[in-house]
Each structure stands twice: as structure tokens, then as C-alpha cells.
C-alpha positions as a printed NumPy array, in Angstrom:
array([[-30.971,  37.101,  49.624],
       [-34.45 ,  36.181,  51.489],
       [-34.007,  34.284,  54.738],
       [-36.578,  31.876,  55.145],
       [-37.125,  29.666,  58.152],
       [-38.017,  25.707,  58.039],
       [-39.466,  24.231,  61.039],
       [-40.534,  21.182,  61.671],
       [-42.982,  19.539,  63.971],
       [-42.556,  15.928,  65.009],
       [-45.817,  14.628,  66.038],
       [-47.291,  11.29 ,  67.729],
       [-49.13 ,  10.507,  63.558],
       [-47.   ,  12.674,  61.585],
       [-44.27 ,  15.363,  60.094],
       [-45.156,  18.361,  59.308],
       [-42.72 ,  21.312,  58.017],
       [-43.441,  24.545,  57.014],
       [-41.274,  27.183,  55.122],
       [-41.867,  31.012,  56.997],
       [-40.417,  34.244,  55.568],
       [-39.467,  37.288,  57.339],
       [-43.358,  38.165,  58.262],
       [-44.132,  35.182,  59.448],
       [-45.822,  34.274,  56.839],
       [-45.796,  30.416,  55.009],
       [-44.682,  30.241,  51.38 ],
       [-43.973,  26.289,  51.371],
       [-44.972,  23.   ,  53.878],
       [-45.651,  19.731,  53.846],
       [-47.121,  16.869,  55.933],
       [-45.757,  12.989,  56.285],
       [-47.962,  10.589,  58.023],
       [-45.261,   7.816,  60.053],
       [-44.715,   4.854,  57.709],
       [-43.105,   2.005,  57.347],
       [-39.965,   1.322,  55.102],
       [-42.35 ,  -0.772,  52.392],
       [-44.288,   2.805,  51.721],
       [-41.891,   5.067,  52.499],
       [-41.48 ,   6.592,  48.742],
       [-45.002,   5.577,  47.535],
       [-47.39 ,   9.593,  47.75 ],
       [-44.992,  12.252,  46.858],
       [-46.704,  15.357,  46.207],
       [-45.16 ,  18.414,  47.367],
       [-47.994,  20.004,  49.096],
       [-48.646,  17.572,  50.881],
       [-47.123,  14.012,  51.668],
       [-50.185,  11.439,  53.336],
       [-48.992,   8.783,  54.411],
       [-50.627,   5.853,  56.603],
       [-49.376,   6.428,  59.881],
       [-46.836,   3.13 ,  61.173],
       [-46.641,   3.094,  64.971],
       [-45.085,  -0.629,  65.724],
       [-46.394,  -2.714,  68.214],
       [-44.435,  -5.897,  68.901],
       [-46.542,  -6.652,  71.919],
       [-50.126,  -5.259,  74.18 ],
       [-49.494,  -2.185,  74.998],
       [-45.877,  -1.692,  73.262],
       [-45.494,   1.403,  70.902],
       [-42.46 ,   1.831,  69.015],
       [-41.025,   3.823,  66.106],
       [-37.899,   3.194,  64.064],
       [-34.915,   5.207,  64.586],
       [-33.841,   4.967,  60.505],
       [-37.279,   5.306,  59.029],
       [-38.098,   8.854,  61.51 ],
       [-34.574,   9.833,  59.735],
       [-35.572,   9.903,  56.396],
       [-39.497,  10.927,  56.901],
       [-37.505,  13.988,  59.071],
       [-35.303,  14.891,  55.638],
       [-38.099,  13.784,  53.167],
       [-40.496,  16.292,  54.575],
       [-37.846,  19.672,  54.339],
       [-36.648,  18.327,  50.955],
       [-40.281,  18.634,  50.055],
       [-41.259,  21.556,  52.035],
       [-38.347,  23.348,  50.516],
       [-39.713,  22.623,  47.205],
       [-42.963,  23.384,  47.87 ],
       [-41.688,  27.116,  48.425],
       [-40.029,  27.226,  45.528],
       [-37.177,  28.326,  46.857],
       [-33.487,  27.081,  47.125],
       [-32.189,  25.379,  50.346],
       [-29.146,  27.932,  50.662],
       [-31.999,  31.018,  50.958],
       [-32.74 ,  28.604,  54.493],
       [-31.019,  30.647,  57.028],
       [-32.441,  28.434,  60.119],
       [-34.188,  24.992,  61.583],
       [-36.307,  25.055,  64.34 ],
       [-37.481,  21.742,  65.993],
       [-40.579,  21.215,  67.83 ],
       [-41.316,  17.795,  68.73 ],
       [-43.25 ,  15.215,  70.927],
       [-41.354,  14.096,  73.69 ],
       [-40.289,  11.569,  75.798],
       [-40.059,   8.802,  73.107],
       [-36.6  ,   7.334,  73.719],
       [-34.195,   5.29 ,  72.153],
       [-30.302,   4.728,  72.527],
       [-26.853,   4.254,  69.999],
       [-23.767,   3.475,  69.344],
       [-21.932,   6.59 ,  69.257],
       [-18.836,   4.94 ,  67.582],
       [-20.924,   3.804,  64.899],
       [-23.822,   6.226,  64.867],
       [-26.281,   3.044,  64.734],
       [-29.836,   3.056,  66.484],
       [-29.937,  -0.094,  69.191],
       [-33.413,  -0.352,  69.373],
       [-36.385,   1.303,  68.128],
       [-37.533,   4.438,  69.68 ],
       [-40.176,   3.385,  73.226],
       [-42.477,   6.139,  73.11 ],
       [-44.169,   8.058,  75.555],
       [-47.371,   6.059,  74.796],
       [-45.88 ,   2.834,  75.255],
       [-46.82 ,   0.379,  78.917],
       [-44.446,  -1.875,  79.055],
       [-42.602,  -1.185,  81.843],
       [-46.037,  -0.296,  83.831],
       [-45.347,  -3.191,  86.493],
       [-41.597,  -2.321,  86.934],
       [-42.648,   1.446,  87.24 ],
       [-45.423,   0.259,  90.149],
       [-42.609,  -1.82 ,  91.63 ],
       [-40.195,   1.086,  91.714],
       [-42.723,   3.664,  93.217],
       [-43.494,   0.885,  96.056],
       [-40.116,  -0.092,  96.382],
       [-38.095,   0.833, 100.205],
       [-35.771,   3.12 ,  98.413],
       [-37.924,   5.461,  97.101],
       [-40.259,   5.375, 100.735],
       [-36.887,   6.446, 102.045],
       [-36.628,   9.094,  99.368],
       [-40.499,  10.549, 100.203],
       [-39.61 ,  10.666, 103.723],
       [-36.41 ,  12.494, 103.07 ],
       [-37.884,  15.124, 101.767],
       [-40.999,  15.541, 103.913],
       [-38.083,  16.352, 106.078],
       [-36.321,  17.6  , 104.213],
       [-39.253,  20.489, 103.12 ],
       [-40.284,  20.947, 106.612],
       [-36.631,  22.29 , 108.027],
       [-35.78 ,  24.327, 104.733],
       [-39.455,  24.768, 103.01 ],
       [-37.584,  24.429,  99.528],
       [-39.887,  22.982,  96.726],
       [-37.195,  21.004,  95.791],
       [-37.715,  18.42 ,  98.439],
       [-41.663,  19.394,  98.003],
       [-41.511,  17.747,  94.841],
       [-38.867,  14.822,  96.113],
       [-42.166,  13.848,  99.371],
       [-44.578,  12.769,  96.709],
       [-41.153,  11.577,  94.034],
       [-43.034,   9.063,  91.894],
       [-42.043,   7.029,  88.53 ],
       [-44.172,   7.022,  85.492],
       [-44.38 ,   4.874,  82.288],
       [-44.906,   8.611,  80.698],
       [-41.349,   9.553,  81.884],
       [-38.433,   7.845,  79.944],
       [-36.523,   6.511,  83.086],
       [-38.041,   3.356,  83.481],
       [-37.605,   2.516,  79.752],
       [-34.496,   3.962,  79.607],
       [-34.1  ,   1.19 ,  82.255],
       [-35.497,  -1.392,  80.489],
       [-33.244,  -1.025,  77.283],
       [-30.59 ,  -1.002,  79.075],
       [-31.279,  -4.075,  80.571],
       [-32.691,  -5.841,  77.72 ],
       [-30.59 ,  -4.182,  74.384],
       [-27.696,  -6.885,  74.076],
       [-24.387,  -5.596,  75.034],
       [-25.805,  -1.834,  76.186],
       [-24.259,  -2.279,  79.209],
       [-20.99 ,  -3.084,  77.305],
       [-21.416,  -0.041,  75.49 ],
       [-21.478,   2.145,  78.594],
       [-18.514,   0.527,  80.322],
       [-16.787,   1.521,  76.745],
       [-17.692,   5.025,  76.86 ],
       [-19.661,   4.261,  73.509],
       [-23.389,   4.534,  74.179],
       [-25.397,   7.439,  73.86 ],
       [-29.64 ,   7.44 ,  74.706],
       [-31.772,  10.37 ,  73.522],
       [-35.305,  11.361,  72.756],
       [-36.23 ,  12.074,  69.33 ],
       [-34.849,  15.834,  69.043],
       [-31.546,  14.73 ,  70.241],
       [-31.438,  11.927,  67.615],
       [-31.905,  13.974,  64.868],
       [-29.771,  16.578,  65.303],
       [-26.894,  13.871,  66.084],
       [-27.993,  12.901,  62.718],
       [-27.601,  16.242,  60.916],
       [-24.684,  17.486,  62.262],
       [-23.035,  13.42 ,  61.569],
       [-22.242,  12.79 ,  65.14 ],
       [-20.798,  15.832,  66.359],
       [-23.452,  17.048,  68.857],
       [-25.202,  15.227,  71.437],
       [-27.467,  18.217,  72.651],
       [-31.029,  18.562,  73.677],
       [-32.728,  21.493,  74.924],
       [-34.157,  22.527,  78.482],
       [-37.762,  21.928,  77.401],
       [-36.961,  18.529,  76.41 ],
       [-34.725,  17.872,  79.677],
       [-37.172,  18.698,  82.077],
       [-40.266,  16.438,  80.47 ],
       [-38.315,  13.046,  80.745],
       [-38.313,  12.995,  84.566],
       [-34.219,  12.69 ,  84.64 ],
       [-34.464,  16.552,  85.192],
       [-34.192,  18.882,  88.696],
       [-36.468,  21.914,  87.71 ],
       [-34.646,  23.686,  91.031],
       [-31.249,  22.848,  89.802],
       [-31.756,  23.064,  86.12 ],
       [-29.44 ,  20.244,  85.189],
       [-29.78 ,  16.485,  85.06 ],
       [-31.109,  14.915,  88.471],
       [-27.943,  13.275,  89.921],
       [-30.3  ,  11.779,  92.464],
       [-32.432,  10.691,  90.302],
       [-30.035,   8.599,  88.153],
       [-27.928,   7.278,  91.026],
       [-31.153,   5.919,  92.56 ],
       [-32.13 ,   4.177,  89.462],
       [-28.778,   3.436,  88.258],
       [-28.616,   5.517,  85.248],
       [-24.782,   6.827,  84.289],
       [-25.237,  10.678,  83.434],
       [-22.461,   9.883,  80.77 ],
       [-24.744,   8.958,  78.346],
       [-27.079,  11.96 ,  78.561],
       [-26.967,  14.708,  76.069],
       [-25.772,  18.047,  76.848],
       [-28.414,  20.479,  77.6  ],
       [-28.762,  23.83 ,  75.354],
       [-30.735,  27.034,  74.852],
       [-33.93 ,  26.812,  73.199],
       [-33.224,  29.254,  70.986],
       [-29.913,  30.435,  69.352],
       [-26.931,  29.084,  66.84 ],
       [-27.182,  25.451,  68.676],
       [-25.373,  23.766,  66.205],
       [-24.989,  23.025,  62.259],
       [-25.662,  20.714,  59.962],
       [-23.347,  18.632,  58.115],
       [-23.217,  20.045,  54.737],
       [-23.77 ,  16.371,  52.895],
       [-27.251,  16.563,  54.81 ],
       [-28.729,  19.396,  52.268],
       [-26.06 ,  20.628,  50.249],
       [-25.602,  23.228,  52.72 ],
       [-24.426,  23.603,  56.463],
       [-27.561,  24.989,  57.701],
       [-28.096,  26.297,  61.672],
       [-30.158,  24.614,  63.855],
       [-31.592,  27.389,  65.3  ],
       [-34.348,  26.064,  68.257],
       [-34.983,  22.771,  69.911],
       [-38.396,  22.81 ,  72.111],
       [-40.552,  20.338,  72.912],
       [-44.032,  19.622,  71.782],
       [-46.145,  21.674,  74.444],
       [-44.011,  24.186,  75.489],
       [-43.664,  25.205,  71.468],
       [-47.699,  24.892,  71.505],
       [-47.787,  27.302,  74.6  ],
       [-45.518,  29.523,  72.513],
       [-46.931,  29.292,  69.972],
       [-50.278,  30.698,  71.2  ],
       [-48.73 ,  33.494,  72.513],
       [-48.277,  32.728,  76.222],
       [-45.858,  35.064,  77.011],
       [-46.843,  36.263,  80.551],
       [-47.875,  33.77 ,  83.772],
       [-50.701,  33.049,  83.912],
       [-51.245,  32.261,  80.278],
       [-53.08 ,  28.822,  79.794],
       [-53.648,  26.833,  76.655],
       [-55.203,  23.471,  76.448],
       [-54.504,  20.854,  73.468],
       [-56.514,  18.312,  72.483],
       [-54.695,  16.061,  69.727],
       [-53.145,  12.759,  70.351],
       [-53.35 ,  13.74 ,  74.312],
       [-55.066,  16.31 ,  75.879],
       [-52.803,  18.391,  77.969],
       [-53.535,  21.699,  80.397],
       [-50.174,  23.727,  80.52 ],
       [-49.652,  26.933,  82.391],
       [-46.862,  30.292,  82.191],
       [-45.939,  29.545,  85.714],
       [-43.157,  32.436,  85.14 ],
       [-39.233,  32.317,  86.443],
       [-40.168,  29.765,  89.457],
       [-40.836,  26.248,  89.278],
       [-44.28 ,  24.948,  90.559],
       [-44.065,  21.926,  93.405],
       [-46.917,  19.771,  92.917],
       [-48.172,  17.033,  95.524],
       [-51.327,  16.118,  92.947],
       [-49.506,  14.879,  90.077],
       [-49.02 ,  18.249,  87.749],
       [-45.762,  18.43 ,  86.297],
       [-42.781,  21.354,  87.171],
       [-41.837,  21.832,  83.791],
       [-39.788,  24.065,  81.831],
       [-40.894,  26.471,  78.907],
       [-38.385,  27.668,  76.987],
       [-35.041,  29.102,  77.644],
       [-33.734,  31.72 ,  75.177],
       [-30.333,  33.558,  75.196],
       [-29.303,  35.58 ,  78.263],
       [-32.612,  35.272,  79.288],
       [-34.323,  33.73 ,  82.455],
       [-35.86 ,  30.436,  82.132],
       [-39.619,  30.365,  81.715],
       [-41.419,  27.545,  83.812],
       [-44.711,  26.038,  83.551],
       [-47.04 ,  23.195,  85.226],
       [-48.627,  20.927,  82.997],
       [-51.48 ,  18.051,  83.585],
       [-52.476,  15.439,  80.799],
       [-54.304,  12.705,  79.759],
       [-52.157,  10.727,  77.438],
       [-54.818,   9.094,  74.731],
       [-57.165,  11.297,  73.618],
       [-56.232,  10.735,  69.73 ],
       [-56.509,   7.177,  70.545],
       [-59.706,   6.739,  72.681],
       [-61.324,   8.995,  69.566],
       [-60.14 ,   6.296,  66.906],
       [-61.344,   3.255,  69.061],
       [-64.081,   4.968,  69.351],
       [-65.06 ,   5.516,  66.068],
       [-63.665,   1.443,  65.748],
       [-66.013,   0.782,  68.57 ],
       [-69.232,   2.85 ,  67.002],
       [-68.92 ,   1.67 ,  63.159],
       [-67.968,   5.47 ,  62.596],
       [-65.243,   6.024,  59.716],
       [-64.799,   9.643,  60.065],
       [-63.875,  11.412,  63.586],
       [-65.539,  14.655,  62.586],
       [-68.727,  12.494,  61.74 ],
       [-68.287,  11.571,  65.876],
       [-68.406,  15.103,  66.899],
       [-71.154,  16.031,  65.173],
       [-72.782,  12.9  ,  66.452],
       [-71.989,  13.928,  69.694],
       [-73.474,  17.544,  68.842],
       [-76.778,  15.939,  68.286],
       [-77.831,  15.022,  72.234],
       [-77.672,  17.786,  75.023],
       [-75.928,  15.39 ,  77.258],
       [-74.394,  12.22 ,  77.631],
       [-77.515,  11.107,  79.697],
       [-75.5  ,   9.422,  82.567],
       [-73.128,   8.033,  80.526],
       [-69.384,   8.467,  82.209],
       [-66.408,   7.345,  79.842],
       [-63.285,   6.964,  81.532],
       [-60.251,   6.641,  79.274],
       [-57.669,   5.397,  81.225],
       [-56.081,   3.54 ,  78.188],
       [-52.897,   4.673,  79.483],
       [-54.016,   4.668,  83.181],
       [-54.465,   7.685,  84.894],
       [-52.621,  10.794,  85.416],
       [-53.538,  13.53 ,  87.939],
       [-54.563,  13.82 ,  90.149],
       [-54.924,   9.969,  90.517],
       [-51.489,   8.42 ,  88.875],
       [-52.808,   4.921,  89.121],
       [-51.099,   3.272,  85.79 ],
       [-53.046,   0.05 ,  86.694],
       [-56.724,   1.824,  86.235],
       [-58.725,   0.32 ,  83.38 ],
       [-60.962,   1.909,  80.602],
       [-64.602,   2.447,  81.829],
       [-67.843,   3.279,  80.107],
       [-70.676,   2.902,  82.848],
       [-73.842,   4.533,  83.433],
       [-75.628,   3.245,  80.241],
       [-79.226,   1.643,  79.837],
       [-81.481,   0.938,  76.713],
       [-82.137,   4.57 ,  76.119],
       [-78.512,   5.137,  75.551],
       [-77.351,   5.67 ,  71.903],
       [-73.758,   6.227,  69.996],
       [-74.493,  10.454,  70.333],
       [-74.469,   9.447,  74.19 ],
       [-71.068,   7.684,  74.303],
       [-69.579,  10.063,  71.866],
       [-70.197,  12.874,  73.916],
       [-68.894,  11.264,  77.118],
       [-65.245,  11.518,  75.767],
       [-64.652,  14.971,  75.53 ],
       [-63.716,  16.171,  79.256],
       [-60.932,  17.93 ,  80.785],
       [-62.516,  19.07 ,  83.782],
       [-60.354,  16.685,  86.309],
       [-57.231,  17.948,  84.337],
       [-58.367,  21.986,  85.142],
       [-59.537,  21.733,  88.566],
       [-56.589,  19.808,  89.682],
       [-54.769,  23.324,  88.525],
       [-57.523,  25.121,  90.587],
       [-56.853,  23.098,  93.527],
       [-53.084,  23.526,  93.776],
       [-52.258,  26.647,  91.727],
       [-51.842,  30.09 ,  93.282],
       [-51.334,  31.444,  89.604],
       [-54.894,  33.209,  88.642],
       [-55.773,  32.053,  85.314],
       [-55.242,  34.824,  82.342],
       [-56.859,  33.459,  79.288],
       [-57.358,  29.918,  78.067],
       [-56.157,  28.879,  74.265],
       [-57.111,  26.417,  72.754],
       [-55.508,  24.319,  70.281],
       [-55.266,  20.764,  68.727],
       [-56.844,  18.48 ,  65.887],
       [-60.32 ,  17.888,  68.185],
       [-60.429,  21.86 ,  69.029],
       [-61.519,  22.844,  65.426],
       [-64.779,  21.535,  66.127],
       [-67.109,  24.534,  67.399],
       [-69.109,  21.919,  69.411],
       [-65.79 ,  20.625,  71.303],
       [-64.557,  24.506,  71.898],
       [-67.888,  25.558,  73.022],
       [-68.154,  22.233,  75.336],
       [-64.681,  23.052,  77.361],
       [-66.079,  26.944,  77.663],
       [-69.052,  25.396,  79.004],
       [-67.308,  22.615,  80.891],
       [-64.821,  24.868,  82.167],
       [-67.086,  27.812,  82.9  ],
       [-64.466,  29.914,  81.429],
       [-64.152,  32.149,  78.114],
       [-61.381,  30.577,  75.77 ],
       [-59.961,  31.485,  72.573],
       [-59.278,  29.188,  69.684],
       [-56.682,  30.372,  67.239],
       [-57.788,  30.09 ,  63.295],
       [-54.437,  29.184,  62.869],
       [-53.561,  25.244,  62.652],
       [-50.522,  24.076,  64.527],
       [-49.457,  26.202,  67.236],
       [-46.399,  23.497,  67.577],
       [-44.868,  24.14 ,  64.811],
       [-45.793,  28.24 ,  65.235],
       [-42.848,  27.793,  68.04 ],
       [-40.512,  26.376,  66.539],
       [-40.937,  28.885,  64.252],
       [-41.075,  31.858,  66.194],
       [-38.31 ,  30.092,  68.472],
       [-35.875,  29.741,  65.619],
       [-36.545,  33.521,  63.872],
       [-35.237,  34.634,  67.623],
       [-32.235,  32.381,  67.551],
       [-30.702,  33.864,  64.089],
       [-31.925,  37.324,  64.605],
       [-34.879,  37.796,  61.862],
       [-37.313,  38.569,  65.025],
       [-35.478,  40.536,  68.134],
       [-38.03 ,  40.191,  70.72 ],
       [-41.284,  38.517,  71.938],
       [-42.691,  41.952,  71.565],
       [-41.898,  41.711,  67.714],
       [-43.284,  38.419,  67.473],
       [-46.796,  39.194,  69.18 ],
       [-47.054,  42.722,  66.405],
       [-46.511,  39.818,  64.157],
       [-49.085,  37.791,  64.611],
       [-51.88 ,  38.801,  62.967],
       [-54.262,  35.64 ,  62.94 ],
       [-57.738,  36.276,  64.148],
       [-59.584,  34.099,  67.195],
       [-62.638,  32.58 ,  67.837],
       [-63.987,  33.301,  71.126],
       [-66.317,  31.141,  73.015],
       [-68.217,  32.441,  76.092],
       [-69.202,  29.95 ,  78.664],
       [-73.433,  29.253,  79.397],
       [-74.035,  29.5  ,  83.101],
       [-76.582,  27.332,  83.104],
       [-74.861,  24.421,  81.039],
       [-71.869,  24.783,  83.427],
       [-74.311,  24.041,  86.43 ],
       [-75.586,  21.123,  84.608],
       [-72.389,  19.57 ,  83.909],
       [-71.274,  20.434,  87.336],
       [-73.35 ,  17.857,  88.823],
       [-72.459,  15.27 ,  85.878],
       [-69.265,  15.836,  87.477],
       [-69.32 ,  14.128,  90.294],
       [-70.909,  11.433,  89.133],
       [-67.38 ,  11.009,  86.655],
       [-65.077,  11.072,  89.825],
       [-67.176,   8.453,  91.563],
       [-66.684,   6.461,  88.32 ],
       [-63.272,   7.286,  88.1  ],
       [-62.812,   5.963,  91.469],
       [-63.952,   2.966,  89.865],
       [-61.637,   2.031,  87.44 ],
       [-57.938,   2.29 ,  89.893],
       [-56.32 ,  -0.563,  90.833],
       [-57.897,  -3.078,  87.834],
       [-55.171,  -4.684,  86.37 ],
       [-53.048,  -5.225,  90.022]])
């Protein structure tokens, strides 16, 4: 009997699910687009399910999913994937989970009902409470602490706890507000009968009916509820903002027999093999298996994410101590990330914002014009992250005059050079290769930009969705059908594109450069 693999990728815009056999190889997938419940059922071909994406957004700045609806887009999409393979659900021998993180939501465990929609990581709702809590006399204390703390003992740990900061990108703070605002949550808790979770943990509560509450180590350490030096939740963390640990899930391997479906789910009891988040899987998925390994998405975000190795990174700029992957009997593998969080959205309001329908049509406009001809674009839709973590900066697009055109502006949006030198600046880790990945990446004018940009070669993958490559390779370990990372890189047999930076473009954009950071200097503090 063949033993295929399904895994699944749970995206910002969609689902997407692939069926891999023994070589790696995909016989079956499919693709569903968020919806809402009044389209749900409406495209169903197997090869692919397009649907038109349904983020909710009650109020400015709010972004939302529902629990119920994720639940059956999650099933839909393996049911069709399965399908699409033409294969039978009992020859699926593993499930591996990659998916974005940080969206959170909480339940009634008694009754296995969602509370409240899932608050993504996107959403600003909570940006004055997270300002309020960063300014706040507690968490001065808390800084102080570990200034001291770090200069008796020199840990990292109390490194990272001097420069201890909230975000609206971190669930706490909306973890916080639902708490506060879901109507008897606090109830709930004194009961013993609320559970919160991100979107990995929800669904495999789902499969397996209620009996496991797990998420995995990736997933842990991205919410900001995590101690990278202690590898557990932050008890600190959760006393100061008055979080009970009892509701937390339990915190697994990335890889291995994690748990098992309910058999009414498919038919069949099928193992969950791997749980990783979003990034991490991406890293993975390209193949960065040894520090020093970089890759650098550009889809719905743009994130920078480095194999720091078996030892967390402290960061006083803003980049993020992070977690890899953990598998069996193995040691942990850490990494630092940095990140803008709207790049999928600035390029849709662009295109809104230029008349454009198509985004590719916008890169090629932005192809057209050698430079953006003193245009700066800052896209701090979300605020800004590192090295600046202002959440109250605004969008900016300065710089223009008469001469300026749509090819100018278009071309202005495509930057992660703050993002990479902040990793210059604070990294001791020398730099192996750069990978690139991501919806905007397939462009040859984008991947030759960042070489350019970056003054660094980088290799883009012709293979789409290193995500969901992750899970995949993630779950193959966890049941056995791969034995090694070794195995998996003979494996891999897809070919790269490699771009090779121009020297003289680099200098060019060098000095563009600093005219960005004065503008980004521009934008903090606009909505205090």
C-alpha cells in the first residue's frame, strides 16, 4: 500500500494542500481562497478550488476570520486534494500543518464552540492598549530588571527582558482584549472551561474532537507568550499581563506521531504528523538546514529569517528570537526573524490606488523606469517593525513632483533593505546564502532588485510554496518515509534561479537609501 503525505498550508488569502508520495513528488493538490459561508460550496473543481478571499472587518483596522468557516475550507481542501490524486484517504499515512501564525481566537472546551472569531496577526485594534502597556511603570520596572539583571549574569535571557516590548503582531494583547471583551470568558476560566489557541491548535482540537490541545514549538515561540531560553510558556510574561497559563495548549515536537484524528473526520484515524508555523516551514522548506542559512519571503508580509543554530539570538533592535523547528530527540533549531507585516496589502492598494487590475501588470510597470526618481514609499500600514517598532507611524509616499509617474511609485514598494541591515547590524552569524521565496519573488525584476538592493547573490527556487514544502518534508520525518535531513536535501531535485548582484546599481540605491530612513523618520509617532 503507497503512503502518501497531505499537507496543508494555511495562508493569510488561502488553503492550499498538496498530496506527496514517497519521492517527494505531488500527485494531487488543491487551493481555497478564504470565503464566506454564502460561497462556501459555489467553485468546486478538484484541481483547483478559487475562491474570493473573505477577511472580516467589523471595524478600521480590525481583521478577523471565522473559527467554523476556516473548519470546513481546512477539510474541503484535503477532501479535494485527496481526490485530485486519485487516491483513497486510507493510502494517507500522515498530515503535516504549516500555517500563518499568530491569529488567535478562544473556546469553550466543554462544548468545543469558537467564542469569537479568530484576531489575526494583521489586525490593530489593540494598537493603543499595546502603546499603553509598553509605557506603562510595570514594564519600565521589567526593562530595568533586566539591564541588571544582564549586566551581573550576561544571560540573553534578561538581554531580551531590557528592551521587553508588546506588539499588536504578538497575540498577548488580543488575547487580552478577548478576554476582556468575549462575554462570560472570564467565567469560563474560573470554570476550568476555556481554552485560546492560534489557528494550528484549533484545528487539530477539531480533528482529533477535543482530545488534544497541542501546538508546536514554532508556533509557541512566535506569539510572544514564549521564553526562547526556557523553552516553555513565559510565566513572567503571563503573570505580568494577567494571562492564566491554564488555558494554553500543550507544546509538542514539530515533527512526529503528535496526535490522531478522529475517525468520523475522514473515514479514517489519520496521524497528524507535523505542526510548524508559516516561516519556519518556508525556511525549511528552502533547505536551510545549517546557520547561517537565510531566506527572504515576500507574500502577504515580507519577512528576513535566519538558521541562528541551537542558541537563541537576543535582540535590542526589534528582530525576533524565534524557534525553527524541533524534531524528535533532536536539539531545537533557533532562528531571528525581521518583517514588515503588509506587503500583500500595500501591493493591492496599490494597484487600487494606480487604476491597475493585475499585480504582475505593477511589476512590470515598475520594470519600465531605472529608479523610483526620489520617490520614497513607506508602508507602515501596520506601523513599523524593526528596527523602529513605532505601531503609531503612518503610510508615507514623499519625494514626488510633476515628473513622477505610476512606474515611479510602483517601484518605490519593493524594499527590504532596513529589514537586512538591521540583521547586519546586530548579527554575528555570517550570512550563507539568501533564498528567496513568496508570491512577489516570481517576478525576475523583484529577484534581481533585492540582489541588487541587497548587494548579495540569492537564489530563487522554481518551486512554488516553500510553506507547504515543510510541512511536507516535516511530516515524511515524523512517520518515517524520510529518515534524515540528509535524505530530504538528495531529494530535492528542483532547479534555482540565481541572481548576481550589479555593483554599480547597489551604489546607486545605496544613496537612495538614506534618503528612505530620513523619510522613515518621518512617518513615527503620526497617529499619537
Amino acid at each position: 500500500m503507497p503512503q502518501y503525505i497531505a499537507a496543508v498550508d494555511i495562508g493569510t488569502s488561502k488553503i492550499s494542500c498538496q498530496i506527496v508520495d514517497q519521492n517527494a513528488g505531488i500527485i494531487g493538490k488543491s487551493v481555497i481562497k478564504e470565503l464566506g459561508l454564502d460561497s462556501l460550496f459555489i467553485h468546486r473543481r478538484l484541481s483547483t478550488i478559487d475562491v474570493v478571499i473573505k477577511v472580516i472587518h467589523p471595524n478600521r483596522g480590525w481583521m478577523e476570520i471565522n473559527p467554523e468557516v476556516l473548519w470546513q475550507q481546512f477539510i474541503q481542501c484535503i477532501k479535494a486534494s485527496i481526490a485530485d490524486a486519485k487516491t483513497i484517504v486510507e493510502n494517507i499515512a500522515g498530515i503535516g500543518i504549516s500555517t500563518q501564525r499568530n491569529s488567535i481566537t478562544i473556546w469553550n472546551k466543554n462544548t468545543g464552540k469558537s467564542l469569537y472569531n479568530f484576531i489575526t496577526w494583521q489586525d490593530t485594534r489593540v494598537t493603543d492598549d499595546v502603546h499603553n502597556w509598553n509605557a506603562s511603570l510595570r514594564f519600565k520596572l521589567a526593562r530595568v530588571g533586566g539591564k541588571l539583571g544582564h549586566f551581573v549574569t550576561r544571560h540573553n535571557f534578561f538581554k531580551a527582558a531590557s528592551v521587553l516590548t508588546f506588539s499588536t503582531q504578538q497575540i498577548t494583547i488580543r488575547l487580552l482584549w478577548l478576554l476582556n471583551n468575549v462575554t462570560n470568558a472570564r467565567d469560563l476560566i474560573r470554570n476550568g472551561a476555556l481554552l485560546c489557541g492560534c489557528i494550528e491548535t484549533w484545528l487539530v482540537w477539531k480533528m482529533t474532537s477535543g482530545t488534544d490541545h497541542i501546538t508546536d514549538y514554532s508556533c509557541a515561540s512566535s506569539t510572544g507568550l514564549f521564553n526562547p531560553y526556557m523553552t516553555g510558556w513565559s510565566t513572567f510574561v503571563a503573570v505580568l499581563a494577567g494571562i492564566p497559563l491554564s488555558i494554553f495548549p500543550k507544546i509538542v515536537d514539530s515533527s512526529g506521531r503528535l496526535a490522531v484524528t478522529d475517525e468520523k473526520v475522514f473515514g479514517k484515524a489519520i496521524p497528524i504528523t507535523a505542526i510548524i508555523a508559516d516561516q519556519q516551514a518556508s525556511l525549511l522548506g528552502n533547505l536551510c538546514f545549517n546557520k547561517g542559512d537565510m531566506k527572504c519571503t515576500l507574500g502577504t508580509g515580507t519577512f528576513l529569517n535566519i538558521n541562528h543554530g541551537s542558541k537563541p539570538y537576543a535582540s535590542v533592535a526589534g528582530l525576533y528570537p524565534l524557534i525553527s523547528w524541533k524534531l524528535t530527540d533532536q536539539d531545537i533549531v533557533y532562528m531571528v526573524e525581521g518583517n514588515a507585516s503588509s506587503t500583500g496589502s500595500v501591493v493591492d492598494w496599490l494597484c487600487k490606488f494606480t487604476e491597475i487590475d493585475d499585480p504582475q501588470i505593477l511589476v512590470d510597470l515598475a520594470a519600465t523606469v531605472d529608479d523610483t526618481d526620489g520617490v520614497c514609499f513607506i508602508p507602515a500600514f501596520n506601523g513599523l517593525q524593526a528596527p523602529y517598532r513605532d505601531w503609531k507611524a503612518s503610510p508615507l509616499l514623499i519625494g514626488f513632483g510633476f515628473e513622477t509617474t505610476k512606474a515611479h511609485v510602483a517601484r518605490a514598494v519593493f524594499d527590504v533593505r532596513q529589514i537586512y541591515e538591521t540583521f547586519l547590524a546586530e548579527s554575528s552569524v555570517a550570512i550563507n546564502s539568501i533564498r528567496l521565496d513568496g508570491g512577489v519573488t516570481t517576478s525576475p525584476f523583484v529577484a534581481q532588485l533585492i540582489s541588487d538592493v541587497l548587494n548579495q547573490t540569492v537564489h530563487h527556487s522554481k518551486a512554488t510554496n516553500a510553506s507547504i514544502r515543510g510541512a511536507t518534508f516535516l511530516a515524511g520525518l515524523g512517520i518515517g518515509i524520510w529518515k534524515d535531513v540528509d535524505e530530504i536535501n538528495k531529494l530535492n531535485k528542483s532547479s534555482t534561479i540565481r541572481y548576481i548582484p550589479n555593483v554599480d546599481k547597489y551604489k546607486k540605491y545605496d544613496k537612495s537609501y538614506a534618503i528612505w530612513k530620513k523619510s522613515a523618520k518621518r512617518s513615527l509617532g503620526w497617529f499619537d
